[in-house]
C-alpha positions, 0 to 999 in steps of 0.5 A, a space after each residue: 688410773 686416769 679413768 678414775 682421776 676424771 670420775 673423781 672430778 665429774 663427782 666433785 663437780 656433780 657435788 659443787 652444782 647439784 649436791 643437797 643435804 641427805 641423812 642415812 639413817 642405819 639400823 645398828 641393832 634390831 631386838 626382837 622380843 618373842 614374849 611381848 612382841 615389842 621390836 627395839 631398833 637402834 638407828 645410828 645416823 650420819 648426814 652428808 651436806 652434799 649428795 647427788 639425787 637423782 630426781 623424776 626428771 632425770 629418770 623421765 630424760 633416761 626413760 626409754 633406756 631404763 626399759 631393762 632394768 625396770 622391766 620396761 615401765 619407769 616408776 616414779 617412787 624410785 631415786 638413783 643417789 650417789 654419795 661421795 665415799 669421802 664423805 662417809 665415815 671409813 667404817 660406814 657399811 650400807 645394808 638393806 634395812 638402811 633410809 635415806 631421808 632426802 628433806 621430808 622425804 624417806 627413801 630405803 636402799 633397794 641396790 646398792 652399787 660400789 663404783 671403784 671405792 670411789 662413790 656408791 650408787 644406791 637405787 631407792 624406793 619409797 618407803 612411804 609405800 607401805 
């Protein structure tokens, strides 16, 4: 329990120093019509004031450490985002079809991580990779 307390104040800190504006935009419905082959997808978003984003720099300094999970190379078109569980609606339910928008930037959830029903850690890549 006490673990948890101090993870709680390490991310209420995180939030107060480096927190920044991100939208998640998650798909709520995907319609697919075999006959004209239009595809309608209904977005639903939510905007959190205050997201911890791992930045280049970030991945830059953790290099070396990262050399198993990303197969040995640090791709730079990656971002490690953490969102406070408050601040998300109780019934909010990531999935892999789901972007992030930081600024100008969209990002799509590649993993996602549930630390103690306290934050998620979510792992994303570019979506203006193609």
């Amino acid at each position: 329990m006490y673990n948890l307390q101090v993870f709680r104040h390490i991310i209420y800190a995180l939030k107060q120093r480096q927190g920044i504006k991100v939208t998640l935009h998650h798909v709520v419905a995907n319609d697919f019509d075999a006959d004209t082959g239009n595809q309608e997808i209904e977005l639903s978003s939510k905007t959190v004031y205050k997201a911890i984003v791992g930045s280049e720099e970030i991945l830059r300094a953790f290099g070396p450490n990262l050399g198993a999970d990303y197969g040995g190379a640090v791709d730079f078109n990656k971002r490690l985002i953490l969102i406070d569980k408050f601040d998300l609606p109780r019934d909010f339910v990531f999935n892999r079809n789901d972007q992030v928008e930081v600024g100008d930037e969209q990002w799509r959830v590649n993993k996602l991580h549930n630390i103690s029903n306290i934050a998620y850690l979510i792992e994303a890549e570019s979506a203006e990779d193609g």
